[in-house]
C-alpha positions as CSV (number, residue, x, y, z in Angstrom):
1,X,14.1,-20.0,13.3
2,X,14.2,-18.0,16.5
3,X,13.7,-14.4,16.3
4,X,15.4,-11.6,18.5
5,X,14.2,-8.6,19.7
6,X,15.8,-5.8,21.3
7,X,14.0,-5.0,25.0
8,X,12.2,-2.2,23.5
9,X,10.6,-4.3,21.0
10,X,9.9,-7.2,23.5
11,X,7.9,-4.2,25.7
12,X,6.3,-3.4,23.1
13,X,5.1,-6.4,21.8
14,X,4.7,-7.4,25.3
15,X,2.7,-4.3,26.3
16,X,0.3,-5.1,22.8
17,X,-0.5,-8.7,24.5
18,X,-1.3,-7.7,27.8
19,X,-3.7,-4.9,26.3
20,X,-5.7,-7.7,24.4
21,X,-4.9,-6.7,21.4
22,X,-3.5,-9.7,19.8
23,X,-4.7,-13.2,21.6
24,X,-0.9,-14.7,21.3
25,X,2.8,-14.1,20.9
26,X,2.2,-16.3,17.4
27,X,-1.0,-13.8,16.3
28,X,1.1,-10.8,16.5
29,X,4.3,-12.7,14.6
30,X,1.8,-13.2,12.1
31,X,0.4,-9.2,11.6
32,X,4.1,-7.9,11.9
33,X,4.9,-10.3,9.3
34,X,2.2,-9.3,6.9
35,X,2.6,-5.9,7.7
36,X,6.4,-6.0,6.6
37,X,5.6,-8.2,3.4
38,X,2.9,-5.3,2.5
39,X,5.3,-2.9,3.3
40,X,7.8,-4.5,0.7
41,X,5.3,-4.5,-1.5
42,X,4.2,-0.7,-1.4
43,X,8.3,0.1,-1.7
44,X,8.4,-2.3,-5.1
45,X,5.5,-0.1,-6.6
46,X,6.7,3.0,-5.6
47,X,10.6,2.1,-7.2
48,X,9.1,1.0,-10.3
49,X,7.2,4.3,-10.6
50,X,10.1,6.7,-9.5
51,X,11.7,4.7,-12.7
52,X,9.1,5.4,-14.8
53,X,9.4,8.7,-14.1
54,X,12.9,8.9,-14.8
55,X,12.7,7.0,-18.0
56,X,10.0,9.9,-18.9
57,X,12.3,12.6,-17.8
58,X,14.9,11.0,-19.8
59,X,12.9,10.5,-22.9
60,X,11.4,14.2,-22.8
61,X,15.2,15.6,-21.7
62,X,15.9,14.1,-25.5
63,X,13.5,16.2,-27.2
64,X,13.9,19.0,-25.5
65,X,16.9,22.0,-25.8
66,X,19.1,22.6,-23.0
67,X,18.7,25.1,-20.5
68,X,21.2,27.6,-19.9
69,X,21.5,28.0,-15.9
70,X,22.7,31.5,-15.7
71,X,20.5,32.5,-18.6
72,X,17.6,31.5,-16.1
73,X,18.3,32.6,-13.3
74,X,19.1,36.0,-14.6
75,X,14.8,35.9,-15.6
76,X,13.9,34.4,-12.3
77,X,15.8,35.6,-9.7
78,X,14.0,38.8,-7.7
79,X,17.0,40.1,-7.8
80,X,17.6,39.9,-11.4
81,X,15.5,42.8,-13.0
82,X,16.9,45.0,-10.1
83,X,20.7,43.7,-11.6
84,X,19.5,44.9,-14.7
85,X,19.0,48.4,-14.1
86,X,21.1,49.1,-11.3
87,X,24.8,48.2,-12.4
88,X,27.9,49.6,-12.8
89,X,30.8,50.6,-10.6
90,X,28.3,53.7,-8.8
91,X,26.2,50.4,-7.9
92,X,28.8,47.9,-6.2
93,X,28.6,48.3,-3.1
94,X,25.2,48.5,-2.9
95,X,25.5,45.3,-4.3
96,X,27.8,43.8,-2.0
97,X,25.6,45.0,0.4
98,X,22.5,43.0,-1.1
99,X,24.7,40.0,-1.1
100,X,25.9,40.0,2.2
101,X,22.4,40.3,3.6
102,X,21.3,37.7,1.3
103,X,24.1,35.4,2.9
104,X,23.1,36.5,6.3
105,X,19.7,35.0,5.7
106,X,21.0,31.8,3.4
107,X,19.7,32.9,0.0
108,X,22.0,33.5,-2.5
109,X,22.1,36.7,-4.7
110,X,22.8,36.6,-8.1
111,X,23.3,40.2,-9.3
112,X,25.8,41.6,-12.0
113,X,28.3,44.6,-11.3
């Protein structure tokens, strides 16, 4: 099996021979090659952990009651406890002035009128 490399790979590997690094062409075939099957290797155990994980998630997300997204971010937003006390029509465009900014600087605002 004859294997290709693009130039940039040949000068590399190329550059890695004439340094001394590696004694042959057939020595360095030979570390890239158990480099890649180590690498495989490493990928397997990290997949089967990211699964285990989400099985976990899954099994706990069973067991456990739903969260309600606005309910949440109303209690931990910064802006939230400011919301709370600073509504109403005398208060909008104060708001819309918060929100704006907030866009400006790519956070969102989450604030009742």
């Amino acid at each position: 099996m004859g294997i290709n490399l693009t130039p940039e790979q040949e000068d590399f590997a190329l550059s890695k021979l004439q340094a001394g690094q590696y004694r042959s062409a057939e020595e360095l075939r030979e570390v890239a090659l158990k480099l890649l099957e180590a690498h495989e290797r490493a990928e397997a155990v990290w997949v089967e952990d990211v699964r285990e994980k989400i099985d976990a998630a899954i099994v706990a997300s069973e067991h456990t009651p739903p969260v309600d997204g606005a309910a949440y971010v109303a209690r931990t937003h910064p802006l939230a406890a400011l919301a709370g006390k600073f509504s109403g029509p005398e208060w909008s465009e104060v708001w819309k002035e918060i929100e704006h900014f907030c866009r400006r600087q790519n956070k969102p605002a989450e604030a009742s009128e």
